[in-house]
N, C-alpha and C positions, 0 to 999 in steps of 0.2 A: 504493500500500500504506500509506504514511502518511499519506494523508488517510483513507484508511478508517479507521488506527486511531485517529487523534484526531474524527475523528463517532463515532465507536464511544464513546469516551470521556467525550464533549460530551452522548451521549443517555443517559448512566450518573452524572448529577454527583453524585446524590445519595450513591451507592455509592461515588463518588473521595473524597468528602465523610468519608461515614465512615471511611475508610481513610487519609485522613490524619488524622483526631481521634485515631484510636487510635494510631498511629504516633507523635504526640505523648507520650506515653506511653514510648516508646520511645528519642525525644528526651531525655527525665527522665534515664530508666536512665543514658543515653551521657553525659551531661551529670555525675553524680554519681559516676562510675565512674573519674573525677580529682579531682574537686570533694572529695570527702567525703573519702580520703584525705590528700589537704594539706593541709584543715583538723585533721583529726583529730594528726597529723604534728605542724602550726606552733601550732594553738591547742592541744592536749591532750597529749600525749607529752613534745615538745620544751620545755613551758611547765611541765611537772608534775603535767599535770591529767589525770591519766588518764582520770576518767569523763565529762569531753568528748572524749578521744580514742575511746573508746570511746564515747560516744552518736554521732559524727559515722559510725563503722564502725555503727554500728547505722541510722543513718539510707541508708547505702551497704546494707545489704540489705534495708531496706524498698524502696529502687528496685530493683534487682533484682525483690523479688515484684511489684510493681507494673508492671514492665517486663513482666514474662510473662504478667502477667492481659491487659495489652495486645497482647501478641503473640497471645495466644491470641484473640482480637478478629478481630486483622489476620488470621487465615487464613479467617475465618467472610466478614471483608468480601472476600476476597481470592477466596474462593469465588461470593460474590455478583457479582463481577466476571466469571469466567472461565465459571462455566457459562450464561451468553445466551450467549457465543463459542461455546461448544462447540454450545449449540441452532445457533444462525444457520448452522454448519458444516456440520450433519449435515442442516438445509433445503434446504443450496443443492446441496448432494452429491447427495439424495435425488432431488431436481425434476432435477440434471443427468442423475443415470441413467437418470428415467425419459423425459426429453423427448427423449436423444439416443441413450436405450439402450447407454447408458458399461458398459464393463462394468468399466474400472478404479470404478465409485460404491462396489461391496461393502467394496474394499479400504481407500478411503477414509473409508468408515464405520467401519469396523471398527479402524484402525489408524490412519492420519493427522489422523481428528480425535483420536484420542487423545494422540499426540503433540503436534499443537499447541496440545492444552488443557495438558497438563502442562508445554510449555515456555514458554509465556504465562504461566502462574501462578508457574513459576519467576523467569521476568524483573521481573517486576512486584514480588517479594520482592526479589529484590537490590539493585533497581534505588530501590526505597522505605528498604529498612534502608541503603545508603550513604544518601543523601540526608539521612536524619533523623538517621543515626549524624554524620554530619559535623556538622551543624550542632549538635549537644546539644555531640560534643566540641572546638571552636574556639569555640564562647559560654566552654565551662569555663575554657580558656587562654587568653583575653580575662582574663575574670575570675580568673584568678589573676594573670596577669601580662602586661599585652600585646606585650613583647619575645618570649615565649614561640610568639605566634601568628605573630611573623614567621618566626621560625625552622622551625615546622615546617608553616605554611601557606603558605611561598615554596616548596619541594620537592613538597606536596603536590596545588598547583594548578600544578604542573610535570607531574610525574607525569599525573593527569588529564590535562590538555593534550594533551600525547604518546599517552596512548590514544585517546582524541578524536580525533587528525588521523589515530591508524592505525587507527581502527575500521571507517571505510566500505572500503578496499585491503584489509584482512583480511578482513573478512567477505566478500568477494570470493570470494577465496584459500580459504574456511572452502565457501563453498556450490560454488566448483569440483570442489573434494576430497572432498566430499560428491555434486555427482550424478557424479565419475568412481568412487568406489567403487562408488555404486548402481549406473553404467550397467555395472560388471566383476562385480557380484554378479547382477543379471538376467543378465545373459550366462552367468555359471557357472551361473546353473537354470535354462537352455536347456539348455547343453551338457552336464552333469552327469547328465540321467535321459536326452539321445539322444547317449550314447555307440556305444550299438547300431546307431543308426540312421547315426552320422555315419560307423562304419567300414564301415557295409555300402555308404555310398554313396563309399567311397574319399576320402574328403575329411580326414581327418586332419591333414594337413598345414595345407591353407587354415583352417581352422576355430581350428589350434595360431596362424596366424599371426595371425587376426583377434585370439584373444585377448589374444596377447601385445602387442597393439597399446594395448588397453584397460588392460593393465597398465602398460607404460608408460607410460601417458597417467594415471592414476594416481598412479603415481611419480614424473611431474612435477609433478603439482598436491599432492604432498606435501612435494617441496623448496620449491616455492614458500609454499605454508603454514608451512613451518618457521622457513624466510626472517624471512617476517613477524612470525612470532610473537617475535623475539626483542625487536620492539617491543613487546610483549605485557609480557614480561619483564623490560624495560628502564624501562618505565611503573610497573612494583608495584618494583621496587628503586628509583627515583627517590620517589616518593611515595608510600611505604610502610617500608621499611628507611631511607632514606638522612636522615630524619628524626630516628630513633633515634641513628645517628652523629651526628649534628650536637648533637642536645640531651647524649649523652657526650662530644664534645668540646668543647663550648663552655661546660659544668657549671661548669669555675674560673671563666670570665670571666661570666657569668650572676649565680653565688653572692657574686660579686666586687661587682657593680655592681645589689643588692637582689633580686632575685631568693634567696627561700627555697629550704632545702629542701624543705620541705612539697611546694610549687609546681612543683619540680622532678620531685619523684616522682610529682604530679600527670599531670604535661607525658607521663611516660615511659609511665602507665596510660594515657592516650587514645588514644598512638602504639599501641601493644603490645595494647591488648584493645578498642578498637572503629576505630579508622581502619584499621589494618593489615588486619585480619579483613574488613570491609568492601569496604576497596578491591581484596584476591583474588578476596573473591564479585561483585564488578562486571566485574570484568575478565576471567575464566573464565568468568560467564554468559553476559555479553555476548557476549565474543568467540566461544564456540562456542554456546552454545544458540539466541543471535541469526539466527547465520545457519541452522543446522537449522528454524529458527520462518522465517521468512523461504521457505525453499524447499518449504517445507507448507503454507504458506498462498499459495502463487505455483501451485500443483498443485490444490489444495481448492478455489480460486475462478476458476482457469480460464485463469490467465496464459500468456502464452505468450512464446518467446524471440524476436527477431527472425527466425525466421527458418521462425516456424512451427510448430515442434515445442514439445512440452513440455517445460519445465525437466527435466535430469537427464535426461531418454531419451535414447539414441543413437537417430542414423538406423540403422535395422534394413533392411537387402537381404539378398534372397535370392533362388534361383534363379527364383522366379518371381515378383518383384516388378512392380506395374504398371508398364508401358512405352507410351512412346506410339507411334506408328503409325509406324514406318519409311517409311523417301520410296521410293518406286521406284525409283530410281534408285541409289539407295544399295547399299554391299556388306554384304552380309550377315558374310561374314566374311575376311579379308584377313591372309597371313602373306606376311614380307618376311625373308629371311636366315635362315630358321626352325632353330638348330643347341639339341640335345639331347643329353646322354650320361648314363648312371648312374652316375660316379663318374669322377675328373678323369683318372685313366690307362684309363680305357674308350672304346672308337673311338664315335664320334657315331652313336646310333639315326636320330636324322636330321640330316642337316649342308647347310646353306644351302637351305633347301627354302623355296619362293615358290609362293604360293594365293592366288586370288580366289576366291570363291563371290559372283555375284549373289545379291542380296536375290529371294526367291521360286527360287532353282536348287536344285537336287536333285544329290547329290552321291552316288557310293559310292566307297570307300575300301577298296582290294583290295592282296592281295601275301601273301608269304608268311607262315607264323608267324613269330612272332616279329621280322618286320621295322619293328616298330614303329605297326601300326596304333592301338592301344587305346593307344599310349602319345602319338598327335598328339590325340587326342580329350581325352586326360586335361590336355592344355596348353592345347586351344583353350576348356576349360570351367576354368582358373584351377587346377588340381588340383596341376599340377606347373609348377615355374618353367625357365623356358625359359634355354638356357646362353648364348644369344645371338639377336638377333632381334626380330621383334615381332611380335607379333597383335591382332588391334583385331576386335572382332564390334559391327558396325553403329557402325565409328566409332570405340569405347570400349576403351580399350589394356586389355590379361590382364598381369595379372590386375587386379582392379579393380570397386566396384562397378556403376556403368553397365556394364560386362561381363557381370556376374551374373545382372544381373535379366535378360537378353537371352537367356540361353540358355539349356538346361533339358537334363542328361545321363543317359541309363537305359543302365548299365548291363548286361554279358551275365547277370550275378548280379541276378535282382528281389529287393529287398525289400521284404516285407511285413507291415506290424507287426498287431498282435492290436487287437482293436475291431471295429469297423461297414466293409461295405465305401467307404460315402459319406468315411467319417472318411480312409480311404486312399488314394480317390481325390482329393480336399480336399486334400493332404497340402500341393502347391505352390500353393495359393492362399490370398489374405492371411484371407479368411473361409470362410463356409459356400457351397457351388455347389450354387444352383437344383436340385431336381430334373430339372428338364426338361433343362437344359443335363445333367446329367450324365449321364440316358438319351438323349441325342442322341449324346454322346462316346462313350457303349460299343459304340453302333449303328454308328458310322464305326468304330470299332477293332474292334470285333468281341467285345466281352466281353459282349454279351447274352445269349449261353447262359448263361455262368455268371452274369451276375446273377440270371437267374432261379432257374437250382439253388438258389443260393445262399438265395434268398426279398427278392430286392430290394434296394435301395442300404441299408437300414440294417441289413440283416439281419448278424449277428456274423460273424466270419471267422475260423476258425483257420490260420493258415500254415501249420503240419503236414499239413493236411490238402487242402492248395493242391499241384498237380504243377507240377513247374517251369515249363511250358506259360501255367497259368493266372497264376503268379505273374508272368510276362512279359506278359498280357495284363493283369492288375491295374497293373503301373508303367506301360507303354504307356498306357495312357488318364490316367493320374495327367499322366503328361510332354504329353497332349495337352490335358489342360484346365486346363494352367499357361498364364500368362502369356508365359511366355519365345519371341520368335516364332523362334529358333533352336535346333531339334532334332536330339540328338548321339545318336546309335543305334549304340552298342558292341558290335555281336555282340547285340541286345536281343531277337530273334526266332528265334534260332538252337535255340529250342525247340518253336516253332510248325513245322506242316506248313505247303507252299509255297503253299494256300490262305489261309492263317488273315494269314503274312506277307507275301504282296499285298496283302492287304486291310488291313491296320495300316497297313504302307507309304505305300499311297493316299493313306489318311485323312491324314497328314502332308504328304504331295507337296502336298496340295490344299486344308490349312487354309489360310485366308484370313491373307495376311500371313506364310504359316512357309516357312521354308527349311530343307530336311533336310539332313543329312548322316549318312550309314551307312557302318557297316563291315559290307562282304557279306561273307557266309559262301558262298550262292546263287548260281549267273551271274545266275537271275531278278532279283536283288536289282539287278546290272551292267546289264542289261537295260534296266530301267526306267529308271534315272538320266540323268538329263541328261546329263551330264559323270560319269569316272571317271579315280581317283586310283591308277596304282599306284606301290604303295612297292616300292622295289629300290635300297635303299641311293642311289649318283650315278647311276643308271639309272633315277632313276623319271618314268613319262610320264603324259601328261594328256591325254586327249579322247573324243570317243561310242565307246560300243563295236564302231562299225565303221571306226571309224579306228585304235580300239588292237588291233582283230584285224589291219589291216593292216601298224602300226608296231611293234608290241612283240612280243618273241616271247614274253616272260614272261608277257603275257595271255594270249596264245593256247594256251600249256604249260596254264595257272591255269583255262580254259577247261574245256580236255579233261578234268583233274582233276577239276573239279565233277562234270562231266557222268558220266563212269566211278563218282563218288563215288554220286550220287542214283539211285535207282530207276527202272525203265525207264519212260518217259514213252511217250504214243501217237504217233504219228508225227503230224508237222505240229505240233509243239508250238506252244504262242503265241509262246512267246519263239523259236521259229526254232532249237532247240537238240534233237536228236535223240539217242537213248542210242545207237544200235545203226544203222546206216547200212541201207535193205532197200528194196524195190522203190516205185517211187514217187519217193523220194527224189531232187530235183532239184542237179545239181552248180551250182549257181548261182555258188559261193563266198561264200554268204553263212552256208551252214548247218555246224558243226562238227560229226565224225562221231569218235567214243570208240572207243577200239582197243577194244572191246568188253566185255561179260564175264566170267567168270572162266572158263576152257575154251572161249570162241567169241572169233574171230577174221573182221572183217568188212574185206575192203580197197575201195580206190577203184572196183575191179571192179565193186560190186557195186550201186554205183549207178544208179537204173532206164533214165539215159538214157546209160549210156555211157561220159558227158564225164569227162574228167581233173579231180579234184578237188584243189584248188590248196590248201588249208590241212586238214591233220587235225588234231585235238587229242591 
């Protein structure tokens, strides 16, 4: 960055050129602005002669005009310096957006070169007026008196010193606290207009905790800023105020040993109206506008921090963040000691509870209301913090971002916001999704019809006008052309008919790389699954559903349920699950028979071959 700016500077000599001719000028002003009062003082006033005191004060505001014809100079050259910068800025912006299609180039154009054209022009003024103010006033104090320059040129190139050695550690401190504000203010206009979105996806909590993390993290880089800055402060009262002290205390012994009046009052106008003044505007530029110029032009030209990212961004994850390819072998998701409760005198929703799910397993998640299903899903997706225990999905401890990006949760409530259906189904990935890919996703889930209805992926969507159905097939495809290759299905289908959720189901069971996990509503749902989870408080068991019809009675109760609950199916159903027990029907022990009806009543009798049927529901 500092070789750029001194080429930058080396290819402009002529414009450095004139900008310090005129700035000479300026030198004059600072230089007469003691000078011409101590004369006027020791040769006119003090001597009798007023109208040399009075020609030397008139000689003092011809510099002044003179000073301002120059200053007025210095902003023209000052001008001529800063806008190549501002061109060379908005070239390399321009060519960045279009060669790499940036789409931060608008905002850089728009805003960041302006910023770092106005705090380049600013630095370059302050940084020019000390420089020539110093030297006009310490020539002055030379020449009136050079006891004078020891005095206030030992504190002043103290002072200096001291900001000097804290300039590079501040400015540190100055551009940390600058990208953690920025990275809490992009965070607040994310969270700020998907408030809607963040309560409908339950996430309130995780989202309160991200942020308060970026607040703190903030709040640190502003102690430490402050820290610093008191060598900020400690710099302009060494040389700048502690000058003023010294030349009033040391006035008897000065006056004492040839040092005038005049020279004195001199001494006190260079401290008080050009060194003082000066060395605030160096100090305050520097220190803060330095480092704002600094992390604008580390942004505008493409810098990056070790570690990859751009200055000032935070790492952004989210649920569907890219992940790489899980090993086979690996668990998909893994809880050990798993204990939960709603509040510290409430009995544990779930208390010591231990899950594997292999990577690529198919899981459903059964039991009664209220036993805690929607609330293991809501811990194993980071939502709620677990009272004791751990969960790790593919590895990666919950909560947590390697967690995050892993796993992708649709809720029994779809949300669906207003726009395009492509924008909704997009929603969990970093960019725009393919066409193609998108209509391949609605094809396995099953949202074809209505995207046709609808008039195609870009065609508008009102949510109102979405039936709960469709709004569960709109999230379902969104959760399937995310990233995240673990999928948490809450009751997500319990609005679909038991075609529509087979076939979502499927589509998950069999994406390359995913591993489901659902909470059934359906035995269909039981059925299918690999393995099934049921919750019953210390009584909950794990295995196929032909081993939890033989060991659990609570399945086999939850069973009959369903089946009594769903509409009468035809006999021989696929899943081996009959409403109504009637001829044909084989006692195998493997089919559940529903105590019927409401007014029909079917028993073991009635089975076509006889045999004693060994489980009813």
């Amino acid at each position: 960055m500092w070789r750029r700016g001194l080429r930058f500077a080396r290819d402009r000599r002529r414009v450095v050129g004139r900008l310090c001719g005129w700035s000479v000028l300026e030198t004059g002003q600072a230089f007469l602005v003691g000078y011409a009062p101590a004369r006027a003082l020791d040769d006119g006033f003090l001597a009798g002669r007023t109208q040399t005191g009075l020609a030397w004060l008139g000689v003092a505001a011809v510099g002044v005009v003179v000073g301002a014809y120059g200053t007025a100079r210095v902003y023209r050259a000052v001008a001529e310096l800063v806008e190549p910068l501002r061109d060379r800025l908005v070239e390399h912006v321009v060519g960045r957006g279009v060669r790499r299609a940036d789409r931060g180039a608008l905002s850089g154009l728009t805003q960041q070169v302006e910023i770092a054209r106005d705090t380049f022009a600013g630095l370059v003024l302050v940084s020019r007026s000390f420089l020539f103010t110093a030297v006009g006033a310490l020539a002055g104090l030379c020449s009136l008196a050079p006891v004078l320059l020891l005095v206030v040129g030992l504190p002043l190139a103290a002072g200096v010193g001291l900001f000097v050695v804290s300039l590079r550690p501040l400015a540190r401190r100055q551009e940390a606290f600058l990208r953690a504000d920025e990275a809490l203010a992009e965070r607040l206009g994310t969270v700020c207009p998907g408030l809607r979105d963040i309560t409908a996806a339950g996430a309130e909590t995780r989202v309160a905790a991200d942020t308060g993390t970026l607040v703190e993290h903030e709040l640190g880089a502003a102690r430490a800023l402050a820290r610093w800055s008191v060598l900020r402060v400690a710099a302009l009262a060494v040389g700048g105020q502690l000058p003023l002290v010294l030349l009033l205390a040391a006035a008897p012994w000065l006056l004492a040993h040839g040092v005038t009046a005049g020279a004195l009052l001199g001494a006190l106008s260079y401290v008080g109206q050009s060194l003082l003044p000066a060395l605030r505007d160096l100090v305050h530029g520097l220190g803060t506008s330095g480092a704002r110029l600094t992390v604008v032009l580390r942004r505008l030209t493409g810098a990056r921090d070790e570690d990859g990212d751009r200055p000032g961004l935070p790492h952004q994850e989210g649920a569907a963040g890219l992940c790489e390819a899980p090993r086979p072998d690996s668990a998909a998701l893994d809880v050990e000691g798993l204990v939960f409760a709603y509040g510290p005198a409430s009995d544990p929703v779930l208390d010591g509870l231990a899950l594997r799910v292999p990577a690529g397993g198919h899981l459903a998640v059964v039991g009664p209301s209220g036993v805690g299903k929607s609330t293991l899903t809501a811990l194993v997706a980071g939502l709620l913090p677990a009272g004791d225990g751990e969960i790790r999905v593919y590895g990666h401890e919950v909560p947590g971002a390697g967690a995050t990006r892993r796993r992708v949760l649709v809720p029994q409530e779809a949300y669906v916001h207003s726009g395009t259906l492509a924008e909704n189904l997009g929603l969990l990935r970093p960019g725009p999704v393919p066409e193609e890919e998108l209509l391949a996703a609605a094809e396995a889930v099953g949202l074809t019809p209505l995207l046709e209805k609808l008039g195609g992926p870009h065609a508008p969507v009102d949510p109102a006008a979405l039936s709960a159905g469709e709004r569960q097939l709109v999230a379902l495809t969104r959760a399937y052309l995310s990233y995240a290759p673990l999928a948490l299905l809450d009751e997500a289908t319990c609005h679909l008919d038991p075609a529509a959720e087979e076939r979502a189901e499927r589509a998950f069971a069999e994406r390359p790389g995913g591993t489901l996990v659902v909470v059934a509503h359906r035995i269909s749902s039981a059925r299918r699954a690999g393995r099934v989870l049921v919750l019953d408080g210390p009584r909950t068991a794990y295995g196929t559903h032909d081993e939890l019809l033989d060991g659990s009675a609570l399945y086999r109760d939850l069973v009959g349920g369903w089946s009594v609950s769903q509409p009468a199916l035809a006999l021989r159903d696929a899943d081996g699950v009959d409403t109504v027990a009637g001829p044909g029907l084989a006692g195998d022990g493997r089919h559940v028979v529903a105590h019927g009806p409401v007014g029909q009543m079917k028993t073991p009798g009635d089975l076509g071959d006889g045999g004693t049927f060994r489980r009813q529901g």
